[in-house]
N, C-alpha and C positions, 0 to 999 in steps of 0.2 A: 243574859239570855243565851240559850242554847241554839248552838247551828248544826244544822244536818250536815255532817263530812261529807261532800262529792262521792268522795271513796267507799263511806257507807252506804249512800244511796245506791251505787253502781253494785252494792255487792247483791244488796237485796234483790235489785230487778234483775240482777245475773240470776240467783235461785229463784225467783218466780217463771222466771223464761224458762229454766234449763226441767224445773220441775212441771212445767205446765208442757213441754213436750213428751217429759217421760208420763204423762196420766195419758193424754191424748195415745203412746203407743200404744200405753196399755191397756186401752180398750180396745184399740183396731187389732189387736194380739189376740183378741178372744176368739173363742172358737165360734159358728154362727151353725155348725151343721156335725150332726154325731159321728160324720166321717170324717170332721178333721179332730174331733175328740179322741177318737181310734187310734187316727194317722198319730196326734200328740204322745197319748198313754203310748203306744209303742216306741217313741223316740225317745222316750223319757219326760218330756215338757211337761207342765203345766200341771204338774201331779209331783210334787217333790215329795211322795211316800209311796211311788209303784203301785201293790199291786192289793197296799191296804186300802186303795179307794174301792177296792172291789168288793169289801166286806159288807153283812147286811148291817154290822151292827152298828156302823159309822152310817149307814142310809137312814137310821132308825133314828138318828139322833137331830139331825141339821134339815135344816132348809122344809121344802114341801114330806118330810117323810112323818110327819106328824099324821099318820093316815090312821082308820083302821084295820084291823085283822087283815078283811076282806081283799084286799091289796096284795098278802103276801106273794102269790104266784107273782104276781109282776115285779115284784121286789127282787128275783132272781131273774127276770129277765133281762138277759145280755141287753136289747135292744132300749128296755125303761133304767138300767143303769147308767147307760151312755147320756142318755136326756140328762139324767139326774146329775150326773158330774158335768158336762155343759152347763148348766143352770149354776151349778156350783161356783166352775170358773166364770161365768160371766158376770158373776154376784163378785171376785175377786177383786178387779178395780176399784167397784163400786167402793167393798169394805175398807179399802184401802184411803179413799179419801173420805168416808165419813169419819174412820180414826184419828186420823189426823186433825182433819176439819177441829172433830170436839176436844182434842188434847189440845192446841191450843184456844179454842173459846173456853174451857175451861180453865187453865191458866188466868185467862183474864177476869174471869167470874170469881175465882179461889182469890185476888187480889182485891176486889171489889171488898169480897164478904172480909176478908182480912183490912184493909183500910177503915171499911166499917167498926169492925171489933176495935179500931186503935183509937176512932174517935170516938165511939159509948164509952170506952174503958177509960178515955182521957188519961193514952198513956205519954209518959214523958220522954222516954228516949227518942221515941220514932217519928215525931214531925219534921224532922230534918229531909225524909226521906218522902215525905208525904206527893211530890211531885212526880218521882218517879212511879208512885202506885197512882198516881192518876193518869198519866203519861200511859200505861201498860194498861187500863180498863180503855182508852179508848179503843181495841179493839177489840173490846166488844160489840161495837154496833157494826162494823163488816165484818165477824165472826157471827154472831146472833144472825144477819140475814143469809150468809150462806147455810147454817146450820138450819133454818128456817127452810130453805129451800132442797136441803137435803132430804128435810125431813118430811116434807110434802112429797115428794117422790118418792120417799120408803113406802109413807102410810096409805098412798092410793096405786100401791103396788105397784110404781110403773118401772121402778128398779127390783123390782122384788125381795128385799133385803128381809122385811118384816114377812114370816109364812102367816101371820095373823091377818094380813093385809090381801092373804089370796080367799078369793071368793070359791075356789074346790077346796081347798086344805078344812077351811072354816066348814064346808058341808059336810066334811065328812071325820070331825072333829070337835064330838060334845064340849070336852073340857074347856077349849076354845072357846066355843060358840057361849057360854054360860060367864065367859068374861069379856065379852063383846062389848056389852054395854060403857065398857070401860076402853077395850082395847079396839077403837074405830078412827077411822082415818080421820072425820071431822072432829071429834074428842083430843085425838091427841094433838092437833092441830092449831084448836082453838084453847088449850093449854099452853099449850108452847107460845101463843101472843101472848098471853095473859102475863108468862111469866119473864118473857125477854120484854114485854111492855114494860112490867116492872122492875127489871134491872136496870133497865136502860135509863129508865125516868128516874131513879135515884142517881144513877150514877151524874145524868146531866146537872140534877138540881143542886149535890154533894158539892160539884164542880163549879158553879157558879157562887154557892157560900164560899168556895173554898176562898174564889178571886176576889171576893166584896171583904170577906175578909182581911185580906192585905193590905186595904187602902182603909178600914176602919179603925178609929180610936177606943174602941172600947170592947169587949167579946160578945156585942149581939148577934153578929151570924155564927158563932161558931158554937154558943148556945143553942142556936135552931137548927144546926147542925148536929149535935149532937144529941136532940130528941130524932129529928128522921132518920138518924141512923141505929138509932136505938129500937123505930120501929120496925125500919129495913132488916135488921137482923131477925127480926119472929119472922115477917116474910119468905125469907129467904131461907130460914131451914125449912119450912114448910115446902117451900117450890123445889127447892132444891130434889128433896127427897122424890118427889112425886116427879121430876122430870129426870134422875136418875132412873126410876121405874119407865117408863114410859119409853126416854130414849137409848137405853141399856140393857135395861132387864127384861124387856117386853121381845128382846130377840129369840130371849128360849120361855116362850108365853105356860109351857107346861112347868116351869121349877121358877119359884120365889127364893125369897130369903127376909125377913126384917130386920137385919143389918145391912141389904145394900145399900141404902140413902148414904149410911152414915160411913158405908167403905167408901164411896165414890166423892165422899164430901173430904176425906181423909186422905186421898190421891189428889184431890182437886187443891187442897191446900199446901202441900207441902209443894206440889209444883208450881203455884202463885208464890211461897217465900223464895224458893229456890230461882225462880226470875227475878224475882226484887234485888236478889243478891247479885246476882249476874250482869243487871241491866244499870245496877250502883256503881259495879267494877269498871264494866265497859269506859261509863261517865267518867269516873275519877283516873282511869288510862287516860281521856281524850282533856286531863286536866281541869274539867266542872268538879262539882263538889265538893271542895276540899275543907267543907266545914264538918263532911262524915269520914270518923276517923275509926281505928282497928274495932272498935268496943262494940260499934254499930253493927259491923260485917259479922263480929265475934257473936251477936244477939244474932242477927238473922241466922249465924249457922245454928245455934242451938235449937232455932226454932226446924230449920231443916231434918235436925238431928231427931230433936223430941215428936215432932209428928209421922218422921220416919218411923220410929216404934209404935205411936198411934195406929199407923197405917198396917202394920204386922201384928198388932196386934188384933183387929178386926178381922185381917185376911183368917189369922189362926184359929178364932173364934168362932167364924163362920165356917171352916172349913171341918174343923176338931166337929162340932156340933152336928154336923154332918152325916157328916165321915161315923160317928161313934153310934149316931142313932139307926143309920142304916138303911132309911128307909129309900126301896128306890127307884121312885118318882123324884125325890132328891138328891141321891147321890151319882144318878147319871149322869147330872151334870159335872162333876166333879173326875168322875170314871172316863169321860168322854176328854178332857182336858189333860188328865197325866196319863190316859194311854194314847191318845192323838196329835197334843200337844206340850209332851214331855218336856223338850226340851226350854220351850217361851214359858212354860208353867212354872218349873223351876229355875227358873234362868232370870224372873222378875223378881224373885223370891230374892235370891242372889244382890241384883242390883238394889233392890231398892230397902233392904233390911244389912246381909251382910256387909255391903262394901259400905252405906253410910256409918254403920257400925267402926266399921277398923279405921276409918277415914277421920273420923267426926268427933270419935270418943275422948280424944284427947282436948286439954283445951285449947291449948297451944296452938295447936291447927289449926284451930278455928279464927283465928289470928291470920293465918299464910293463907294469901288471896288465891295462888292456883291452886293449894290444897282445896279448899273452898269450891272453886269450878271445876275441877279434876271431881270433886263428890256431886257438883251441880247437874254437868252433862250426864254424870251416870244413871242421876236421879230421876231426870227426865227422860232420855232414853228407858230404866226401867220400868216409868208409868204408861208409855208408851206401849211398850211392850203386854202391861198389864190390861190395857185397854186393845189389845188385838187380842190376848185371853180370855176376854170379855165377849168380841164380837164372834172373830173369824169361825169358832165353831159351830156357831146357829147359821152363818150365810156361804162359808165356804167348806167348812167339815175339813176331810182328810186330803183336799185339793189345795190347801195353805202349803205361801212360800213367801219368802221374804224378797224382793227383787224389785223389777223395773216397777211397777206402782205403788209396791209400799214405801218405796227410796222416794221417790219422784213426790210424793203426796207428801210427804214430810219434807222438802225442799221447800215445795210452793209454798206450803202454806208457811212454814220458818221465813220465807223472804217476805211474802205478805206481812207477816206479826211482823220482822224487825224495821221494815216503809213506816204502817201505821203506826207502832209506839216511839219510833224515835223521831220522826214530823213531829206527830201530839206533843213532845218535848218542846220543841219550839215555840209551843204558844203561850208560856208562862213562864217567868222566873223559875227556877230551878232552887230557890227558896220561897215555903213559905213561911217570910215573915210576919204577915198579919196574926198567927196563931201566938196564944197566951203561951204555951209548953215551948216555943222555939228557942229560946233562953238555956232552959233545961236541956233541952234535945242538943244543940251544939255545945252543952259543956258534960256529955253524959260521958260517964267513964265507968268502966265493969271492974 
């Protein structure tokens, strides 16, 4: 059985504590009145791009500026831009911890659907490991409730994160208005139980085969197990997609895509293998697992490696297609992001395509365990990054900065995930034996 290190626990609640005062700054940091908006822009704060928050074209893009025509005079009003960037940074914090919040609940979702795929597919190396992806979905039930609770406060505006959630933006925006029916606070609400109901309830039921399993002579639960996870997988692209739209794409309500499900499902996984890997490492540091040996690590990086180009290659796809057709109610979004956020634009590109590339290509590497993490933390960090790419320009525009609450927010919720999956470790053998493939899986060699 697996024991929580002291040392580990103390580190976790060290970053819970140290990150849950840097969010609390960072909302009392926000401005409450256009005079300290003023007071900031002149200091430089709270605007790490001067004097391009001044532009119409960036008012045009984000937050409440989804207006129409009629509006322009005020658009150039000194006194409705000041509002407008206050709004902006007060939405700052906010974005900051819904990012983070769903990078890791997603993590833990990407592990689900991936432990999933290993029991339909009844594959043989990776039962060795099957504890530690169980171990790492348990946090999905306090990620799912906070991300629950986020997201009630986006959709009945009272963070104002969502402009579809404002009842003026909506009045005085057809396009909007005519995707209501879909995009409404009780709608997306009552979606998001439905489908954290249903990850959740697989994930419990998966967990209980898994442990009846261990103590059985014969494979009748891992049989039943692997019909419900067989059906768990139709589910779950279906949810998936639709809560990618919803809790992602529905920030810039005017531009689609039908590749986002399947970009977001493609970030969503390679940063669930790339914890697996991580969280194997840790284990076998603190001397558990010693029945997973190079070949395993060597599999999980491939798989790091190969969904990493998965992942680029959707970004390219989406983007090229774009980009080439021109049209632009869609390419704004794209225009809006490399001239406002150049640098996190290309700089995710970067991490999460080039550096797994030079990192990963080799096989050999993929053998060396800090090679391995050294490409892990990048990985993560670059999806990270891709998912502020995602938000920051529909709720903060050209008021984005990377500082006291986007550090703080990715603190907390890092010490939170490492409390819940390494506890969840603790409650079960760190093999499981019960499984027919456990044979296979500790003598798998590449």
């Amino acid at each position: 059985m697996y024991t929580l290190p002291n040392k580990l626990k103390l580190f976790a609640i060290i970053f819970m504590v140290v990150g849950a005062i840097g969010i609390v700054s960072g909302f009392l940091a926000t401005p409450s009145t256009t005079a300290e908006v003023k007071e900031m822009l002149s200091e430089g704060h709270g605007d790490g791009h001067g004097e391009e928050a001044a532009t119409t074209e960036s008012h045009e893009v984000v937050g409440d500026t989804h207006d129409t025509e009629g509006h322009g005079e005020e658009v150039h009003d000194d006194e409705a831009h000041l509002t407008h960037v206050m709004h902006q940074m007060q939405n700052r914090p906010w974005s900051s911890l819904y990012i983070a919040s769903f990078l890791f609940f997603m993590i833990s979702l990407g592990v689900l659907a991936f432990y999933a795929i290993q029991i339909a597919s009844q594959a043989g190396w990776s039962p060795v490991l099957f504890r530690v992806m169980e171990g790492i979905t348990a946090y999905l039930i306090p990620g799912g409730i906070i991300m629950l609770i986020l997201l009630g406060l986006s959709s009945f505006n009272i963070n104002h994160l969502f402009v579809w959630a404002d009842p003026e933006v909506v009045a005085h925006d057809k396009l909007i208005q005519g995707k209501s029916g879909w995009l409404n606070g009780w709608g997306v609400m009552i979606r998001a139980i439905i489908f954290l109901g249903g990850w959740i309830a697989y994930r419990q039921y998966s967990l209980k085969l898994s442990r009846k399993q261990d103590d059985a002579t014969d494979g009748k639960w891992f049989k039943k197990s692997f019909k419900v996870s067989a059906g768990f997988l139709v589910f779950f692209i279906y949810t998936e997609s639709v809560m990618s739209w919803d809790w992602l794409m529905s920030f810039d309500p005017h531009w689609f895509s039908t590749l986002y499900g399947w970009y977001v499902f493609a970030g969503m996984i390679v940063c669930a293998i790339t914890t697996i890997a991580l969280v194997t490492m840790v284990l076998k540091a603190q001397g558990y697992l010693e029945f997973v040996n190079d070949s395993h690590i060597h599999d999980l990086a491939k798989f790091m490696f190969g969904f990493s180009i998965f992942w680029t290659y959707l970004w390219f796809s989406q983007f090229m297609l774009i980009w080439y057709a021109n049209i632009p109610e869609e390419v704004t979004y794209f225009v809006t992001r490399i001239e406002d956020f150049k640098l996190p634009f290309f700089g995710m590109v970067v991490m999460n395509f080039v550096f797994p590339i030079l990192v990963l290509m080799n096989s050999d590497y993929k053998r060396v365990n800090w090679f391995v993490v050294m490409a892990g933390v990048v990985i993560l960090l670059g999806h990270w990054l891709d998912l502020f790419v995602m938000v920051m320009p529909a709720t903060v525009g050209t008021s984005w900065y990377i500082g006291i609450p986007e550090i703080s927010s990715i603190l907390f919720f890092f010490g939170l995930f490492v409390y819940v999956v390494f506890t969840a470790l603790t409650k079960a053998p760190l093999l499981a034996k019960g499984n027919p493939f456990i044979k296979e899986s500790k003598k798998f060699h590449y």
